[in-house]
C-alpha positions in Angstrom: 5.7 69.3 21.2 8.4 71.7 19.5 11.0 69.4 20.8 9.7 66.5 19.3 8.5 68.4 15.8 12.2 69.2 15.8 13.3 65.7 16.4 11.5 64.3 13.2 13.8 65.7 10.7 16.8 65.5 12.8 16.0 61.3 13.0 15.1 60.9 9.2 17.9 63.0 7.9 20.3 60.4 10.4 18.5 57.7 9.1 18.7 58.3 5.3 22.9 58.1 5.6 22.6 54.7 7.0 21.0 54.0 4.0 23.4 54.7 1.3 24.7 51.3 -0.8 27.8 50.0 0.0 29.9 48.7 -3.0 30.7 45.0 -2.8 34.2 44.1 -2.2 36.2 42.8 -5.4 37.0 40.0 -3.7 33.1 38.9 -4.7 32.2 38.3 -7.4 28.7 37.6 -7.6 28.2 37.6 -11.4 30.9 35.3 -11.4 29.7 32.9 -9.3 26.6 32.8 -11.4 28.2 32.1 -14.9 30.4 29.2 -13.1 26.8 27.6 -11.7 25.7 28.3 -15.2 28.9 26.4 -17.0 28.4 23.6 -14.5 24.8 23.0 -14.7 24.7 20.5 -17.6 28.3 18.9 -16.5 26.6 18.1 -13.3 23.5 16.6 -14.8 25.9 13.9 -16.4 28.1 13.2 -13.2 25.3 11.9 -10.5 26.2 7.9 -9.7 23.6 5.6 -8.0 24.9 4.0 -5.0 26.6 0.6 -6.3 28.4 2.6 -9.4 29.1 5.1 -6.5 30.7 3.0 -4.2 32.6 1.3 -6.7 34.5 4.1 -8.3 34.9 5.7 -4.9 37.3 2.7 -3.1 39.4 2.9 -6.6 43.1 3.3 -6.3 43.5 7.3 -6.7 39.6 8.7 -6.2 38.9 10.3 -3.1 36.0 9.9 -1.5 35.3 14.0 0.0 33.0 14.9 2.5 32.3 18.7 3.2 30.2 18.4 6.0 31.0 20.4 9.1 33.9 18.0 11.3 31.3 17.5 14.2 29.0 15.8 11.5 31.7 13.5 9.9 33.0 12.6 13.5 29.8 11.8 14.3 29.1 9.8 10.7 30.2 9.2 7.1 30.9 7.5 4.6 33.3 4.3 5.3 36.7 5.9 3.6 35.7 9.3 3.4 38.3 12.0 4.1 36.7 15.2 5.5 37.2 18.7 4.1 34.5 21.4 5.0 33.0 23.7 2.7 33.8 26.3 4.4 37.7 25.7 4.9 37.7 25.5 1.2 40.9 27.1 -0.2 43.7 26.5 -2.9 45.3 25.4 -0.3 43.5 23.5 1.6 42.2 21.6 -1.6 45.4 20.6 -2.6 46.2 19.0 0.5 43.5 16.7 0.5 42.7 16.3 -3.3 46.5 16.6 -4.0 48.2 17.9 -7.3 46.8 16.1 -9.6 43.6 18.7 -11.0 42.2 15.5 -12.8 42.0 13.1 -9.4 38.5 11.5 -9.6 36.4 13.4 -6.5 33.0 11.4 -5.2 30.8 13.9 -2.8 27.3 13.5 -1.2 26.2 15.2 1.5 22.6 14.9 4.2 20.1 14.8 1.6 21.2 11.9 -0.3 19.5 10.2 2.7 15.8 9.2 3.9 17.4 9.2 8.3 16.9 12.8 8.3 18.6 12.3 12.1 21.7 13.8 13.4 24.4 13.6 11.6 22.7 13.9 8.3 19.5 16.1 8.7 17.8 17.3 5.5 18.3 20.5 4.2 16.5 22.9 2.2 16.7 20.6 -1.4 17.9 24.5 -3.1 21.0 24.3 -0.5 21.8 20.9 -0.4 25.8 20.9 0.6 26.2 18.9 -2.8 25.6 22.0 -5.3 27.8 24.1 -3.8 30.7 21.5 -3.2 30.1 20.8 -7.0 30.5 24.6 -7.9 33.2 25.1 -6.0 35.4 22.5 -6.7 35.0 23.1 -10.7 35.8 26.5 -9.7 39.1 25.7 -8.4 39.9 24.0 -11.1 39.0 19.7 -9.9 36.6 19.6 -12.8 37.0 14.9 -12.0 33.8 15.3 -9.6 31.1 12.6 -9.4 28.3 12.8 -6.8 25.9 10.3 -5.2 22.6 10.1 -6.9 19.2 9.1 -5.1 18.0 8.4 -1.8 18.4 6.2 0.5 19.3 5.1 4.6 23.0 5.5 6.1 22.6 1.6 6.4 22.5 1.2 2.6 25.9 2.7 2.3 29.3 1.4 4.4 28.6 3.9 7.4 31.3 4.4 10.0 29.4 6.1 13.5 30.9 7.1 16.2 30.2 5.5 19.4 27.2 7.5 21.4 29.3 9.9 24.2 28.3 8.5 27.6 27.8 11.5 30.2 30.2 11.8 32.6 28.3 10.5 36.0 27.5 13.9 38.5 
């Protein structure tokens, strides 16, 4: 009984260091991140295309239709002319290889919940999280401020959808 009265403050004192704070690292900036959300909220409100104007500005010569969805999701379905970039490769970088050098390139985006299938490749998401906020954020963050994103809902088969063929199992 000693042992263990003995223990208690031993096991609390070890405890209470785990539980200092921990600064952030300067490499996030979370305050920043909200004023950029902020600047963007009413440029975004102005930028959402229903499907035809959509569609139309997207096969233009010099837009670029951008899909951020993870690759197994785009090889597995997208948008007919859609070039795929995932969120989270998103660098300077890695931008301007697909977007290019020109900061003013017209950029079209959507992402799962633009659609009523909610089936594999495009399964609903939390509306909060939707891949299309972030995407938007991010790319007027780097600095592509030229973005324009699907408005509405609606099936893949309203849109040009390019599937990949189902994988056949290999026989045993």
């Amino acid at each position: 009984m000693r042992i263990m009265l003995l223990a208690i403050p031993v096991v609390l004192l070890a405890s209470t260091s785990f539980a200092q704070p921990v600064e952030s690292s300067p490499e996030i900036d979370y305050d920043g991140f909200v004023e950029l959300t902020g600047s963007v909220q009413s440029i975004r409100e102005t930028r959402l295309l229903d499907r035809e104007e959509f569609l139309l500005r997207a096969a233009a010569d010099g837009a670029l239709l951008l899909d951020t969805r993870s690759a197994a999701a785009f090889r597995a379905g997208h948008i007919e002319g859609a070039v795929n970039l995932p969120f989270s490769d998103f660098t300077e970088t890695a931008l301007r290889e697909v977007i290019g050098d020109d900061s003013n390139r017209p950029i079209y985006i959507y992402c799962n919940n633009n659609f009523t299938d909610n089936a594999a490749p495009v399964m609903s998401k939390k509306a909060p999280l939707a891949l299309n906020i972030p995407t938007f954020i991010n790319l007027h963050g780097y600095g592509y401020t030229n973005v324009w994103e699907l408005g509405g809902l609606m099936p893949t088969s309203k849109v040009p959808w390019v599937s990949a063929p189902p994988q056949r199992e290999a026989p045993i």
